[in-house]
N, CA, C and O atoms as a GROMACS GRO file, in nm:
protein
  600
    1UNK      N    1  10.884  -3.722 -16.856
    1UNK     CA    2  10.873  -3.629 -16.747
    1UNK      C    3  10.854  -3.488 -16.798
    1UNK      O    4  10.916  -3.398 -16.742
    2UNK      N    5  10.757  -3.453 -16.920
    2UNK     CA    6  10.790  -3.347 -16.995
    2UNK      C    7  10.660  -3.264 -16.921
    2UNK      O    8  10.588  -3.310 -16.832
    3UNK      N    9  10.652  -3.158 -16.970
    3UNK     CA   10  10.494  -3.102 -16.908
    3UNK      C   11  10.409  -3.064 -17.025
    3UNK      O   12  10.454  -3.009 -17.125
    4UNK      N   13  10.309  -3.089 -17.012
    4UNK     CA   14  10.202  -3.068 -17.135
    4UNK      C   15  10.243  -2.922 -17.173
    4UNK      O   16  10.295  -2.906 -17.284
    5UNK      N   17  10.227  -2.830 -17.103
    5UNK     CA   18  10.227  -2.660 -17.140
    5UNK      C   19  10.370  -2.615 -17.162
    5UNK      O   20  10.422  -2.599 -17.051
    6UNK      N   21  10.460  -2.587 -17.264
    6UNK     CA   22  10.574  -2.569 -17.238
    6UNK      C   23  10.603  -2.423 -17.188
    6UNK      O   24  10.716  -2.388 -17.154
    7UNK      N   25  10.512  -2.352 -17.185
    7UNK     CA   26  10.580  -2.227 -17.107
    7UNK      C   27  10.535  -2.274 -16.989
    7UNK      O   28  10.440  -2.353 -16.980
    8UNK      N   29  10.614  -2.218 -16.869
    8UNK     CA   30  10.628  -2.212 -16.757
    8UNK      C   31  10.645  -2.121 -16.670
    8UNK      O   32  10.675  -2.014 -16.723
    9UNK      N   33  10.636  -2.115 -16.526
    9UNK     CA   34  10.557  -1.991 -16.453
    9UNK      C   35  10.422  -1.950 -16.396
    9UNK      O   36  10.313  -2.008 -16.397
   10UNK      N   37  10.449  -1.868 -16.360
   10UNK     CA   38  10.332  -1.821 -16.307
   10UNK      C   39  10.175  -1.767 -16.372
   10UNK      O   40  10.161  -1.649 -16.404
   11UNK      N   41  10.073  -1.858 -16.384
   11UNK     CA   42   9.969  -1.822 -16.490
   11UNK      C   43   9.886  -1.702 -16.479
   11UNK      O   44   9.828  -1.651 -16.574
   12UNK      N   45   9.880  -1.641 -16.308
   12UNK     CA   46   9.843  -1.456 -16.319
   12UNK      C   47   9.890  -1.402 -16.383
   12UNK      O   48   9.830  -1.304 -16.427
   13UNK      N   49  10.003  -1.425 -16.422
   13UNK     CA   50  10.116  -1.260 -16.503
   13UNK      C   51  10.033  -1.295 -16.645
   13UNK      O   52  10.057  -1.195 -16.713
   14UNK      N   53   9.947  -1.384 -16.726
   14UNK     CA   54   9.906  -1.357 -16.822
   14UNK      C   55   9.848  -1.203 -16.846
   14UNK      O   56   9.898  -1.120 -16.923
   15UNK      N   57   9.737  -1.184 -16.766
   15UNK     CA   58   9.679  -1.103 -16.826
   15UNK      C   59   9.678  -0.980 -16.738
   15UNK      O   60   9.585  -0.909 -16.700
   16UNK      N   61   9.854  -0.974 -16.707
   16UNK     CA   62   9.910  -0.835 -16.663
   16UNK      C   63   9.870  -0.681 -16.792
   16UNK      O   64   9.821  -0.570 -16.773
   17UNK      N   65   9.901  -0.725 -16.867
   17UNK     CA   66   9.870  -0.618 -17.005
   17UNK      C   67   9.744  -0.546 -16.979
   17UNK      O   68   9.758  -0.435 -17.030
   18UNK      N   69   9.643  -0.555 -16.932
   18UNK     CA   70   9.525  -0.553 -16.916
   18UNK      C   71   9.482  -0.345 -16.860
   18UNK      O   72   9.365  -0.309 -16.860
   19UNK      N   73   9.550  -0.286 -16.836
   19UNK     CA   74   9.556  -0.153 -16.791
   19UNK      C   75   9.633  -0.050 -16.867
   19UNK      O   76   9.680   0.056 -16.824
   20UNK      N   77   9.635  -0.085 -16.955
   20UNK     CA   78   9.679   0.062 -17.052
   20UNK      C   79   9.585   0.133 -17.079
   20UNK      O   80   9.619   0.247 -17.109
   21UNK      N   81   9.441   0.106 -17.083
   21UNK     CA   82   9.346   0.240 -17.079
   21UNK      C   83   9.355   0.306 -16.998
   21UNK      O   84   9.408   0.277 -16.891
   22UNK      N   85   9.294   0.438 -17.032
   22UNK     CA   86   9.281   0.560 -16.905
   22UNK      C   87   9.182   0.550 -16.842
   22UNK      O   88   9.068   0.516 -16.872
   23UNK      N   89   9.240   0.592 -16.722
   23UNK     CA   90   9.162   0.576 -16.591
   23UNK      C   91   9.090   0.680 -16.591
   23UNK      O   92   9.127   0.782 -16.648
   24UNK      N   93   8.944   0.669 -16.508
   24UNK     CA   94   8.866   0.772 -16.497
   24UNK      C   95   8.899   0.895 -16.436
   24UNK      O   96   8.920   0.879 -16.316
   25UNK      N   97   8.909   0.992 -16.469
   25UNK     CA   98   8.938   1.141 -16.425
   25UNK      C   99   8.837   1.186 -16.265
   25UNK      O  100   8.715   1.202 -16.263
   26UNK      N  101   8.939   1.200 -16.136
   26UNK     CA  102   8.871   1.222 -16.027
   26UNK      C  103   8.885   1.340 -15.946
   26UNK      O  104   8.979   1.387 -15.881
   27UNK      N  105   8.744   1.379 -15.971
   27UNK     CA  106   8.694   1.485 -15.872
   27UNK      C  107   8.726   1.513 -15.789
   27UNK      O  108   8.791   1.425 -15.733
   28UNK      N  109   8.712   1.669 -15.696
   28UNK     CA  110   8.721   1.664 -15.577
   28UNK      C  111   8.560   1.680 -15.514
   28UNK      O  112   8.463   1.735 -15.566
   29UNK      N  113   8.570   1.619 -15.402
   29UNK     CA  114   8.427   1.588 -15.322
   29UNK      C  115   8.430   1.726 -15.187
   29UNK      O  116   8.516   1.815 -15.187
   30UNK      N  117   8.339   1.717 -15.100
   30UNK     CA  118   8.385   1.762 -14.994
   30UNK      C  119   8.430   1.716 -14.892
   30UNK      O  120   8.380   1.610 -14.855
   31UNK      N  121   8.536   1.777 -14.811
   31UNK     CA  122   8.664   1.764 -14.744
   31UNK      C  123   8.762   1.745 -14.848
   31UNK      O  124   8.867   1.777 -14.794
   32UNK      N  125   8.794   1.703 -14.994
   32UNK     CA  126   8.899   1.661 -15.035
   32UNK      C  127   8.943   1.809 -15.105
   32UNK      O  128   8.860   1.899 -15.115
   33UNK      N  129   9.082   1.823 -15.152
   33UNK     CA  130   9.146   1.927 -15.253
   33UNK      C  131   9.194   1.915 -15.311
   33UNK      O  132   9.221   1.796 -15.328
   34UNK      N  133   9.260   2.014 -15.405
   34UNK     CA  134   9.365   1.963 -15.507
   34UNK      C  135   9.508   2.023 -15.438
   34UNK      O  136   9.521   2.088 -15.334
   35UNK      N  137   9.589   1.986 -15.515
   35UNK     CA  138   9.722   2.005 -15.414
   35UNK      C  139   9.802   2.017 -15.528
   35UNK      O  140   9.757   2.001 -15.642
   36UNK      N  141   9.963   2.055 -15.494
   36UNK     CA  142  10.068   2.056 -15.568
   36UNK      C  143  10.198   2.017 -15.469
   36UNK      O  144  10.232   2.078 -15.368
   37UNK      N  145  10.256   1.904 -15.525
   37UNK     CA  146  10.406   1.872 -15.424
   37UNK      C  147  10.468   1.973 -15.416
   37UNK      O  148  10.472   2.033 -15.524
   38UNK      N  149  10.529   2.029 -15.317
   38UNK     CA  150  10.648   2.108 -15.336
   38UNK      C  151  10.749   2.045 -15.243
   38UNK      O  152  10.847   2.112 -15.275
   39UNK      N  153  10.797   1.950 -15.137
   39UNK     CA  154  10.894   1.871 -15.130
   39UNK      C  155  10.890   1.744 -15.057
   39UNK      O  156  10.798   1.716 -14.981
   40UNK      N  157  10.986   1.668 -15.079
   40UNK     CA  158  10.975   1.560 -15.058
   40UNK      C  159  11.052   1.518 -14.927
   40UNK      O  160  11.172   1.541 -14.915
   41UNK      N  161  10.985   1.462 -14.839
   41UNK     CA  162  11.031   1.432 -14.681
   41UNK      C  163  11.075   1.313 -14.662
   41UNK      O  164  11.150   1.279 -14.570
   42UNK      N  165  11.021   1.225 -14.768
   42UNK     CA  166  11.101   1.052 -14.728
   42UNK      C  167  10.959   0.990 -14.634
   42UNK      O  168  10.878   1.065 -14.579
   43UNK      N  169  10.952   0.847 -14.631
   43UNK     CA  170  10.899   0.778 -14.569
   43UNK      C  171  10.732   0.788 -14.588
   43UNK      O  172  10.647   0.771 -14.500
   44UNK      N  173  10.710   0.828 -14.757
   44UNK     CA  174  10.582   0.869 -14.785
   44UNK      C  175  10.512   1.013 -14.684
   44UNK      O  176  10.397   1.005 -14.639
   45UNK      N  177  10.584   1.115 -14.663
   45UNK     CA  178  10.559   1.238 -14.655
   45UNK      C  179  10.584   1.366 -14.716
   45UNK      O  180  10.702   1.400 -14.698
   46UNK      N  181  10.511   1.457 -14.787
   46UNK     CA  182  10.542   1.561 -14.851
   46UNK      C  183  10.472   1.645 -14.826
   46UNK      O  184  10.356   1.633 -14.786
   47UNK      N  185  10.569   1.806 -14.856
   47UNK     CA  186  10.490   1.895 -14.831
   47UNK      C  187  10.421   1.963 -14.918
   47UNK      O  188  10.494   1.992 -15.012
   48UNK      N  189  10.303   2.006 -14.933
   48UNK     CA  190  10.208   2.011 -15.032
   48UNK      C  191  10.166   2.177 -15.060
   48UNK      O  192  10.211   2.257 -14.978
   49UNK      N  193  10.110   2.211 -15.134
   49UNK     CA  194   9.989   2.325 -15.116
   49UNK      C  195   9.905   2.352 -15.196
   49UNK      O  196   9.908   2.389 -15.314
   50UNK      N  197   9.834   2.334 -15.128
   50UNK     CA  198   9.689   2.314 -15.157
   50UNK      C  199   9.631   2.430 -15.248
   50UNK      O  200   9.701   2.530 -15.255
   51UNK      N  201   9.544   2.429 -15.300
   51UNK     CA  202   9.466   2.511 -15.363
   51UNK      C  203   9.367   2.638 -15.301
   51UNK      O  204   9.346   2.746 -15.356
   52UNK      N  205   9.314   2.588 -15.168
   52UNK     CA  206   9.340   2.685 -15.086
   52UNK      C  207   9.382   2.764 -15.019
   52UNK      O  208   9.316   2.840 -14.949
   53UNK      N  209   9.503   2.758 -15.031
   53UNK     CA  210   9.628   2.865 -15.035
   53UNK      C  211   9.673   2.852 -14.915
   53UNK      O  212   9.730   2.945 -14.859
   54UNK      N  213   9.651   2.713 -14.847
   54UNK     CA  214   9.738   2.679 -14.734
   54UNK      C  215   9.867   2.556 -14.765
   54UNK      O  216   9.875   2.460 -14.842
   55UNK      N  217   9.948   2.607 -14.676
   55UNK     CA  218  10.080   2.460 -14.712
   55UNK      C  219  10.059   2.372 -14.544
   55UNK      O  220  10.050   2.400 -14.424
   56UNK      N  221  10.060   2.244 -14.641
   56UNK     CA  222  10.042   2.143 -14.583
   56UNK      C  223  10.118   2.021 -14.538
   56UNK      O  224  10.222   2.024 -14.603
   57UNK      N  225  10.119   1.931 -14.471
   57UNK     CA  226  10.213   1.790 -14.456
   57UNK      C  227  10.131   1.676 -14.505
   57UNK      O  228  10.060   1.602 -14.439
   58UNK      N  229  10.152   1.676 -14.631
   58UNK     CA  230  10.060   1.509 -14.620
   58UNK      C  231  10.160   1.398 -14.670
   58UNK      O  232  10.276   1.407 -14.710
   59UNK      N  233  10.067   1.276 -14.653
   59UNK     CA  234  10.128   1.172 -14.622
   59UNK      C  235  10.048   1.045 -14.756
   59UNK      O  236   9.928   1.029 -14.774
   60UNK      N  237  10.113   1.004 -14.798
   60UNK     CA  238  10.059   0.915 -14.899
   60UNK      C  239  10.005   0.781 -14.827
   60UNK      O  240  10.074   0.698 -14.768
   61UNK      N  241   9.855   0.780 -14.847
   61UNK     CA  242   9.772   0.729 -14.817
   61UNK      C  243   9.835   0.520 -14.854
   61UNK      O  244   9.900   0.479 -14.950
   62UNK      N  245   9.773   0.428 -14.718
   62UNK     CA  246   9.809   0.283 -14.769
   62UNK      C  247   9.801   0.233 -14.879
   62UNK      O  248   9.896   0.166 -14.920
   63UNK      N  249   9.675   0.252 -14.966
   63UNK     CA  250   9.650   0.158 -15.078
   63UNK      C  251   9.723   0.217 -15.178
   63UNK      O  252   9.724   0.165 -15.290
   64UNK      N  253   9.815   0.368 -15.141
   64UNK     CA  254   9.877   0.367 -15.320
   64UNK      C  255  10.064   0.345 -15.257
   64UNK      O  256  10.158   0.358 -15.336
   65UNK      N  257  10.082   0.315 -15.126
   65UNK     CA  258  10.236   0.300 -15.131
   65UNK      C  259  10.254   0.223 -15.158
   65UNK      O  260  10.178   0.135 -15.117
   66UNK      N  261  10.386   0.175 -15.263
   66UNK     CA  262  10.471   0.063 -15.342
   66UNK      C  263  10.402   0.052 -15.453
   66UNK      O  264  10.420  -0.052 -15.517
   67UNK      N  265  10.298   0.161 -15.512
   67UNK     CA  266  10.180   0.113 -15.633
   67UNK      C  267  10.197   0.271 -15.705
   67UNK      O  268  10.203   0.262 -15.827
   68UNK      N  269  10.202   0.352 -15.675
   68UNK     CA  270  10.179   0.500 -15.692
   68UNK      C  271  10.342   0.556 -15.663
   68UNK      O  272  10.421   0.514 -15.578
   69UNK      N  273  10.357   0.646 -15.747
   69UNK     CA  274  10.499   0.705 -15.715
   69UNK      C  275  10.469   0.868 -15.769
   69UNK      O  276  10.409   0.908 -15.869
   70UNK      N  277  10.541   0.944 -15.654
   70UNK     CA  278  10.425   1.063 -15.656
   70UNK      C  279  10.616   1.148 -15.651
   70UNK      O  280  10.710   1.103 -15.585
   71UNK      N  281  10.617   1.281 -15.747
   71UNK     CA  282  10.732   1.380 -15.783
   71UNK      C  283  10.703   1.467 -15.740
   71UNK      O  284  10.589   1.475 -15.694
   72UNK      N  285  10.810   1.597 -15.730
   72UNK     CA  286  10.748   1.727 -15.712
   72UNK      C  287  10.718   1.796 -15.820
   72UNK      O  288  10.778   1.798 -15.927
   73UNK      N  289  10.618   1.854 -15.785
   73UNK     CA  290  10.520   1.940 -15.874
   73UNK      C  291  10.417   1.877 -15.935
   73UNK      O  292  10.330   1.931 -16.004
   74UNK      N  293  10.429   1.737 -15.903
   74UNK     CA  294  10.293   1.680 -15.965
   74UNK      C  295  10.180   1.738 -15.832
   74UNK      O  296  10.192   1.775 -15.716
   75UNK      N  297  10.043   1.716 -15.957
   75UNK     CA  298   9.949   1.741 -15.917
   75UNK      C  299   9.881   1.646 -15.804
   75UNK      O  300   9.876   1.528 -15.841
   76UNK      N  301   9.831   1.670 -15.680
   76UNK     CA  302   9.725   1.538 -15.644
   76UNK      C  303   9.625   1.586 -15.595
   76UNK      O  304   9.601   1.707 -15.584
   77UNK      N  305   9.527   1.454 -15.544
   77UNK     CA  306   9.459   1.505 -15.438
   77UNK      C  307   9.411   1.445 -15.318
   77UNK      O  308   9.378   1.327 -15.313
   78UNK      N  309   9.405   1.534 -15.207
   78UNK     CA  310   9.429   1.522 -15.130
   78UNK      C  311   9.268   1.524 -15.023
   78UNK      O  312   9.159   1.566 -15.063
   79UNK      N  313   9.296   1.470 -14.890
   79UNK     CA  314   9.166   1.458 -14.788
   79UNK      C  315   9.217   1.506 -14.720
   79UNK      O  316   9.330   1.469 -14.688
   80UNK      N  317   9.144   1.630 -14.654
   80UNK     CA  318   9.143   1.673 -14.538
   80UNK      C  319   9.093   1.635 -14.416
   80UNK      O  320   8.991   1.567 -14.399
   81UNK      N  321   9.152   1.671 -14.346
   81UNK     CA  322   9.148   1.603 -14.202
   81UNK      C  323   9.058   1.690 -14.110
   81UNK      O  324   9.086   1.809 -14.122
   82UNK      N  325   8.981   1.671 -14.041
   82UNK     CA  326   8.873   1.743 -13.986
   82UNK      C  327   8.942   1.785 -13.855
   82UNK      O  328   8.917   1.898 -13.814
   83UNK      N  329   9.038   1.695 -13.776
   83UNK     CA  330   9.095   1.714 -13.649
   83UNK      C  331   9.242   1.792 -13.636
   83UNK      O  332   9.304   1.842 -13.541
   84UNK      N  333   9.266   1.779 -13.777
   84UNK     CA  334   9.411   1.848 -13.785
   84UNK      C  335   9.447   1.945 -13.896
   84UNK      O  336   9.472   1.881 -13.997
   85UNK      N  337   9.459   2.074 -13.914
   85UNK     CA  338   9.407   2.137 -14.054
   85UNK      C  339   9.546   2.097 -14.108
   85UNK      O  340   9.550   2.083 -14.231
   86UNK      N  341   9.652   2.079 -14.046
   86UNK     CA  342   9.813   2.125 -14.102
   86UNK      C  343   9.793   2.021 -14.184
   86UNK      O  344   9.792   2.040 -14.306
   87UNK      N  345   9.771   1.877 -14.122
   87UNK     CA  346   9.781   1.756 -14.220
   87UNK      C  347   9.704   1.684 -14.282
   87UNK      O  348   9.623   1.618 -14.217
   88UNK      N  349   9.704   1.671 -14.479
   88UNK     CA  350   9.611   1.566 -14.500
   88UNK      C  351   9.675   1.439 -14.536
   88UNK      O  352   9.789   1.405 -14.504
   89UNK      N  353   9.571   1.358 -14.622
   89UNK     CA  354   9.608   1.240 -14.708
   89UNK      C  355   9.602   1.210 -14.845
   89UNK      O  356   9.494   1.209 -14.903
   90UNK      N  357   9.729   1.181 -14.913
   90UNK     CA  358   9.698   1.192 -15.078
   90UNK      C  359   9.630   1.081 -15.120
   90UNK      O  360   9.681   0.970 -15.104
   91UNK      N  361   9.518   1.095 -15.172
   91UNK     CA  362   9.486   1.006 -15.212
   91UNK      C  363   9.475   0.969 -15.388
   91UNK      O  364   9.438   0.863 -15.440
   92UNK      N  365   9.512   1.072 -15.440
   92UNK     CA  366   9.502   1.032 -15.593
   92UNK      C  367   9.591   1.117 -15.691
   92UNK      O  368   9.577   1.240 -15.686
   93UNK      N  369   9.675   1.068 -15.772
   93UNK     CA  370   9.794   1.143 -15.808
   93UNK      C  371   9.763   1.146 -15.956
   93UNK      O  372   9.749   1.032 -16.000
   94UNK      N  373   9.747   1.253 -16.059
   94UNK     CA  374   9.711   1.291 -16.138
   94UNK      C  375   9.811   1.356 -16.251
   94UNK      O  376   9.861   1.467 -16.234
   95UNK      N  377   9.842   1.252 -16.403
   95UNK     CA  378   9.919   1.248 -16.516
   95UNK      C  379   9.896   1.408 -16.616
   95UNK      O  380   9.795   1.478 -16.624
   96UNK      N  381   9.980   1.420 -16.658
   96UNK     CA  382   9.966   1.524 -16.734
   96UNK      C  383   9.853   1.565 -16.813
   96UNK      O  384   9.794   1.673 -16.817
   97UNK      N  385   9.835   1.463 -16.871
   97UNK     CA  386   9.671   1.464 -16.945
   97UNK      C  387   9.555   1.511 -16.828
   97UNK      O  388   9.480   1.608 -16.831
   98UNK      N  389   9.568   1.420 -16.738
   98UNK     CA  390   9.458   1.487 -16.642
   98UNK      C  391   9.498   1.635 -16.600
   98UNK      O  392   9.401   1.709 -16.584
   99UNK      N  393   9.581   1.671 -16.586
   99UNK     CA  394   9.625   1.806 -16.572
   99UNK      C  395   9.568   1.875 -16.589
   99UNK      O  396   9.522   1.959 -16.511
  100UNK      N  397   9.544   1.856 -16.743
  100UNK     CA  398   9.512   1.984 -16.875
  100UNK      C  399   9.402   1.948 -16.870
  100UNK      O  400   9.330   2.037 -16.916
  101UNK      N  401   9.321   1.831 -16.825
  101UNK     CA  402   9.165   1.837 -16.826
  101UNK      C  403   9.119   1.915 -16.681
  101UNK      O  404   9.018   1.984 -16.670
  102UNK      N  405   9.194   1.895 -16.597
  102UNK     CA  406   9.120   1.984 -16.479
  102UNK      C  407   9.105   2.142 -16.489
  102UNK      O  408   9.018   2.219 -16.448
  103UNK      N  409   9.252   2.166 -16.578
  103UNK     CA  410   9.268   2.318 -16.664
  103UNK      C  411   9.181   2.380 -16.714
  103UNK      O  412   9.143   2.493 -16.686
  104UNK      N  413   9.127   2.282 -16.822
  104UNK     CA  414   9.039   2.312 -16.929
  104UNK      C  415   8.888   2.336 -16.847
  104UNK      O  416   8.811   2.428 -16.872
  105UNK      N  417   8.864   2.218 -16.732
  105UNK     CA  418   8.736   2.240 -16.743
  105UNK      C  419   8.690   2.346 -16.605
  105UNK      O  420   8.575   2.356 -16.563
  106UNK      N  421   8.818   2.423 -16.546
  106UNK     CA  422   8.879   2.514 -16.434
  106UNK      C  423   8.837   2.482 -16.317
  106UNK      O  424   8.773   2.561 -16.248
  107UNK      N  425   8.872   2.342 -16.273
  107UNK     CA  426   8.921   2.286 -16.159
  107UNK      C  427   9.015   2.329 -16.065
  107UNK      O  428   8.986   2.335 -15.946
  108UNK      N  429   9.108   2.354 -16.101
  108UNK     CA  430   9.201   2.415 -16.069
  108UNK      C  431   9.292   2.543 -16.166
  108UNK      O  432   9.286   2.532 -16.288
  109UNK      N  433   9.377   2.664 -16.105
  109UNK     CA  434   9.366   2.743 -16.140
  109UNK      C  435   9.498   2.745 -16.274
  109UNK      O  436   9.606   2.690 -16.249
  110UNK      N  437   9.474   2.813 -16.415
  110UNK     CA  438   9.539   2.830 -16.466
  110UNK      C  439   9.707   2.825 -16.464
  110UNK      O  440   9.792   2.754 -16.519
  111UNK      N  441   9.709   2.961 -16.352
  111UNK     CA  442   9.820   2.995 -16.296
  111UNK      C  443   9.930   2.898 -16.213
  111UNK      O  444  10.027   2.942 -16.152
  112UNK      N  445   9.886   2.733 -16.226
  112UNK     CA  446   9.938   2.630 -16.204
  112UNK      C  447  10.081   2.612 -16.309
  112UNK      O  448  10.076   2.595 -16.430
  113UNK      N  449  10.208   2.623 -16.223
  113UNK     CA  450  10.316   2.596 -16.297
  113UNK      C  451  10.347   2.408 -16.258
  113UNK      O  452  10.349   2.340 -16.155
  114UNK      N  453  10.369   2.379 -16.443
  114UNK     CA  454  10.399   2.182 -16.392
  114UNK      C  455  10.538   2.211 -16.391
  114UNK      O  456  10.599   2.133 -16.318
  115UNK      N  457  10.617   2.305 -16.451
  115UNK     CA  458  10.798   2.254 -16.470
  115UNK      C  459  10.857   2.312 -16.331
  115UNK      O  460  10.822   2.406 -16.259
  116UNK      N  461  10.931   2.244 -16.327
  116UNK     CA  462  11.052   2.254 -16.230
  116UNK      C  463  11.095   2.410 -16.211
  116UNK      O  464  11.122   2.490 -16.300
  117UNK      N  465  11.094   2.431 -16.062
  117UNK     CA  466  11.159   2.590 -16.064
  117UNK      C  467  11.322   2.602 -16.144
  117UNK      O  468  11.401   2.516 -16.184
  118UNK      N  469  11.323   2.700 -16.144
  118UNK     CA  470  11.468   2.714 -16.190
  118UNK      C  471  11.575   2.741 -16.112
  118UNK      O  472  11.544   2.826 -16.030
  119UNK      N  473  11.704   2.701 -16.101
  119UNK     CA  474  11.762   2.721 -15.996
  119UNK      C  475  11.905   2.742 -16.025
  119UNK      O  476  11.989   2.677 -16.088
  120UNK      N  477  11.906   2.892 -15.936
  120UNK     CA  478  11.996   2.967 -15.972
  120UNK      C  479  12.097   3.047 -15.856
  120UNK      O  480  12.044   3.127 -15.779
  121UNK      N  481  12.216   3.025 -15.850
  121UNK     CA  482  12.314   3.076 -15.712
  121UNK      C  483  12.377   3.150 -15.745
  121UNK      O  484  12.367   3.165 -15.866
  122UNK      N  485  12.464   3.229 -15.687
  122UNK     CA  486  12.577   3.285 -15.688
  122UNK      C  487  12.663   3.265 -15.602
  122UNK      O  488  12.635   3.266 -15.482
  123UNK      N  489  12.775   3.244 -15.646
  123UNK     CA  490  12.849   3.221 -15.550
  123UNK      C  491  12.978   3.294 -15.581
  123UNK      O  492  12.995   3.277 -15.702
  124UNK      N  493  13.076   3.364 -15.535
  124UNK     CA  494  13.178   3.460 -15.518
  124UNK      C  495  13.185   3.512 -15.675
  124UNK      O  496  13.284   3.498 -15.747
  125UNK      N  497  13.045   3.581 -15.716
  125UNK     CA  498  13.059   3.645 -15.860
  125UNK      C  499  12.990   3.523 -15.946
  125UNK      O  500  12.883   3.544 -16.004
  126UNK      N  501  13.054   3.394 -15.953
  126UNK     CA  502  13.015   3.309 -16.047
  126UNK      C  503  12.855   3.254 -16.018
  126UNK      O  504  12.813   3.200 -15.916
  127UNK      N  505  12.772   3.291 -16.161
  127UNK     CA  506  12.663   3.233 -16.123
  127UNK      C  507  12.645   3.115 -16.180
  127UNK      O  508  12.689   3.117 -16.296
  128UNK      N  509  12.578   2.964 -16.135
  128UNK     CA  510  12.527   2.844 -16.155
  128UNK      C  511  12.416   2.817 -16.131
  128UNK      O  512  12.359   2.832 -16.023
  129UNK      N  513  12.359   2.760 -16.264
  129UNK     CA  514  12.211   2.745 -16.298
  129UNK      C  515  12.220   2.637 -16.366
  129UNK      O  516  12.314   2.569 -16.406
  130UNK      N  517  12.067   2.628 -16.375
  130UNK     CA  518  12.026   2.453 -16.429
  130UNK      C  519  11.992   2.494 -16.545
  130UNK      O  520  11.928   2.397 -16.586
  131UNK      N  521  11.989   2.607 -16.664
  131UNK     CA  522  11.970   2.601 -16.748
  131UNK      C  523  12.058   2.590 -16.848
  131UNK      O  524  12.163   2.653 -16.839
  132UNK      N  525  12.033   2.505 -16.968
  132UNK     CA  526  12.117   2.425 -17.098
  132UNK      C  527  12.082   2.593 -17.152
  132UNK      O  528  11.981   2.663 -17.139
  133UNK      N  529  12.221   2.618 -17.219
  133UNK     CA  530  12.231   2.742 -17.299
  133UNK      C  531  12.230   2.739 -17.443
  133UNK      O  532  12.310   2.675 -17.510
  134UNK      N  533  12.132   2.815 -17.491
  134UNK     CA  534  12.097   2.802 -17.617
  134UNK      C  535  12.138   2.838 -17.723
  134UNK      O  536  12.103   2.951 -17.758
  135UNK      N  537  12.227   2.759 -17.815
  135UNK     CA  538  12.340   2.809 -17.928
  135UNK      C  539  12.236   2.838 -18.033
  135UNK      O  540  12.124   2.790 -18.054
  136UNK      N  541  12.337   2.972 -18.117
  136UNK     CA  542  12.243   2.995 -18.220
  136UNK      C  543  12.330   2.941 -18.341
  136UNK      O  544  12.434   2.879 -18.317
  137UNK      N  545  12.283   2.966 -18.480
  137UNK     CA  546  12.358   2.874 -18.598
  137UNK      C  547  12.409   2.986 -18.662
  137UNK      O  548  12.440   2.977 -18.781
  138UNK      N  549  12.419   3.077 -18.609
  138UNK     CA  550  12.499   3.217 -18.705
  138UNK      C  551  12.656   3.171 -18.671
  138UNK      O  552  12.692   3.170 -18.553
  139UNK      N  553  12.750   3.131 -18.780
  139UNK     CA  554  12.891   3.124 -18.755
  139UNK      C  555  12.955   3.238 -18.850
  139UNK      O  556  13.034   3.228 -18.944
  140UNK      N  557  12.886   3.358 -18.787
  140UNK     CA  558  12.962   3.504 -18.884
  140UNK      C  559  13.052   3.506 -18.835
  140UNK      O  560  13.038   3.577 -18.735
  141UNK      N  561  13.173   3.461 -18.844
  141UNK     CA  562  13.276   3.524 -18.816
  141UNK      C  563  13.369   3.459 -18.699
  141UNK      O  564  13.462   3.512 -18.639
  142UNK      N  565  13.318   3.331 -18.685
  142UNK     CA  566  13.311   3.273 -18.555
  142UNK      C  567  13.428   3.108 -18.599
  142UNK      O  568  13.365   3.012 -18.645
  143UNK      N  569  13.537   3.096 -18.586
  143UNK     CA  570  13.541   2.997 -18.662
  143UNK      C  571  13.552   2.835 -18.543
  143UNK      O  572  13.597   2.810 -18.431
  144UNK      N  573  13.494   2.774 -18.633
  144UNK     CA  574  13.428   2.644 -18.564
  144UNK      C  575  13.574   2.547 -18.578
  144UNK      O  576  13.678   2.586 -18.632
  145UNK      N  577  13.556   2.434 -18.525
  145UNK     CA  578  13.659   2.318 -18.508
  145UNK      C  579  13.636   2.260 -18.635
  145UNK      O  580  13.516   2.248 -18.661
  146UNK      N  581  13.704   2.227 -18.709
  146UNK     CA  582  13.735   2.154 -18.841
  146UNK      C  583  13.832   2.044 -18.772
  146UNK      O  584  13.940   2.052 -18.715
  147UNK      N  585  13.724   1.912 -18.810
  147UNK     CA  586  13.800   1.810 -18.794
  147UNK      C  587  13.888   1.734 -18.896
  147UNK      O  588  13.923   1.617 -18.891
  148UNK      N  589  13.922   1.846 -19.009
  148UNK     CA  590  14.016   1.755 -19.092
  148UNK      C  591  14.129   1.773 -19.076
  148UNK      O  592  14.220   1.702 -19.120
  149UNK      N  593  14.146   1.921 -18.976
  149UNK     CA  594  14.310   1.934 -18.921
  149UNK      C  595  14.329   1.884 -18.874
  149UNK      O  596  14.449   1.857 -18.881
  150UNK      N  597  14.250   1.806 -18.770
  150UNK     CA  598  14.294   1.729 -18.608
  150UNK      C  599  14.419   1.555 -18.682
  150UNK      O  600  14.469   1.476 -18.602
   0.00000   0.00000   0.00000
């Protein structure tokens, strides 16, 4: 009762491996733009802004939800809507590498920040921020924990 093939399963998942090349780098056409996330609404909606220097509501298009996973501040792009200016559709979400090629070849504008704003409060005097503070290696005078007393 043995089976000729001893692995077993499903024989599509073979030639899952098949997409580690890079994908072709995509244009914008007319009606479409380039965009930048700036937040995230839930239920495949975010608010965007565009390169034309309007902010927008778009909505991640059918064929990339559960396939495409889109952050803030990533780059995309987006279709405009002829009947509604406020809202488009993302249709193509674009890796760091493509980034720096739309950069390079001035697609979009320099002055494009990819990192995370910085974020910073005050609250009764004490300020809290997201930035890791940067030690320097000068120990003039400074004396450090010696773990052979402990």
């Amino acid at each position: 009762m043995g089976r000729g093939n001893k692995k077993g399963g499903k024989k599509h998942k073979r030639g899952k491996k098949d997409g580690y090349g890079m994908k072709a780098l995509r244009f914008k056409e007319d009606g479409q733009e380039y965009a930048q996330i700036k937040t995230l609404k839930g239920n495949c909606r975010f608010d965007v802004f565009c390169f034309d220097g309007t902010d927008r509501m778009a909505t991640l298009c059918g064929s990339m939800r559960k396939r495409k996973f889109v952050n803030q501040n990533d780059i995309v792009l987006v279709s405009l809507r002829d009947f509604q200016d406020e809202k488009c559709d993302i249709i193509d979400v674009y890796d760091g590498s493509q980034v720096q090629a739309l950069k390079e070849s001035k697609h979009i504008p320099d002055s494009i920040r990819l990192e995370e704003n910085e974020f910073t409060e005050d609250i009764d005097g004490i300020e809290f921020t997201n930035d890791i503070p940067i030690e320097s290696d000068d120990d003039d005078g400074e004396e450090g924990i010696d773990l052979d007393e402990i």
